[in-house]
C-alpha positions, 0 to 999 in steps of 0.5 A, a space after each residue: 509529488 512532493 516530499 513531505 506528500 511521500 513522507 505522508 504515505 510513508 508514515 501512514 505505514 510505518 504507523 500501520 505496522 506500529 499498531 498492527 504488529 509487534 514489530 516496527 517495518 522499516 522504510 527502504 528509499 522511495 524511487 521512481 519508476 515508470 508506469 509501464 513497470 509493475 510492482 505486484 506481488 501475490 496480494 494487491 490491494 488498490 485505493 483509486 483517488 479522486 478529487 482534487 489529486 487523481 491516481 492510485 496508491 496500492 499495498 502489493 505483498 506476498 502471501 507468506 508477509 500477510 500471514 506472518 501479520 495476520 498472526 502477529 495480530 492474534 488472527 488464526 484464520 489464514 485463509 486466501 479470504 483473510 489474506 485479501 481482507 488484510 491486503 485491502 485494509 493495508 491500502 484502505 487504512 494508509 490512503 485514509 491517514 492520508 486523507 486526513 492529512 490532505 483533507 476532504 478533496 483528497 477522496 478515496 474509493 474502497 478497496 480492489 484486490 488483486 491476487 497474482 502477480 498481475 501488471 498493475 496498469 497505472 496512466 502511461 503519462 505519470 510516473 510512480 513512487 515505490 516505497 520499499 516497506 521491510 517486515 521482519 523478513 518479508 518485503 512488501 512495497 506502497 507504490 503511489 500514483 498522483 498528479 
């Protein structure tokens, strides 16, 4: 993956949160892991992508962070249900930016949610990008799986 691939995600959540909130995350360093290393938090929620790019990009973040964002966006429902929609639409409205940047090849499937701090089992031959997303004082992680 490519530099200005990354930098596509990492707008697409800086963008997100923009738009979302009333008030900007910041981005920590992306860095590498393998996959046999899990980054889930309470709430995941998972794109599968296909076409000519496969892999999986996931939005994991804790409970406490989505209802802080759920509330910043004037929602007063926090239940586990609202919770899960966020998560899913983190992801999905991300991995849609980034479709529009790659274009019609770069397919993306709707969202899974996971809640518990499961392993996320991503292919053992590839390696992931974690990109440290910080909300206030919440942080939230955009991992990104590609070939």
């Amino acid at each position: 993956m490519h530099e200005s691939e990354l930098q596509v995600f990492i707008d697409g959540t800086t963008y997100y949160f923009a738009q979302s909130s009333d008030e900007d995350a910041s981005v920590g360093t992306p860095y590498l892991i393998s996959n046999r290393a899990s980054h889930a938090k309470e709430y995941t929620g998972i794109i599968g992508i296909s076409g000519k790019r496969k892999g999986s990009v996931y939005f994991t973040a804790d409970a406490d962070m989505l209802k802080v964002l759920l509330a910043s966006m004037g929602e007063t429902t926090l239940t586990h249900e609202y919770l899960c929609d966020l998560v899913g639409e983190v992801a999905n409205t991300i991995s849609g930016n980034a479709r529009k940047e790659f274009g019609n090849d770069f397919l993306i499937s709707v969202p899974i949610v996971v809640v518990g701090e499961k392993k996320i089992v991503m292919p053992q031959d590839l390696r992931s990008f974690v990109i440290p997303i910080n909300w206030r004082d919440h942080e939230a992680f955009l991992v990104i799986c590609l070939e």
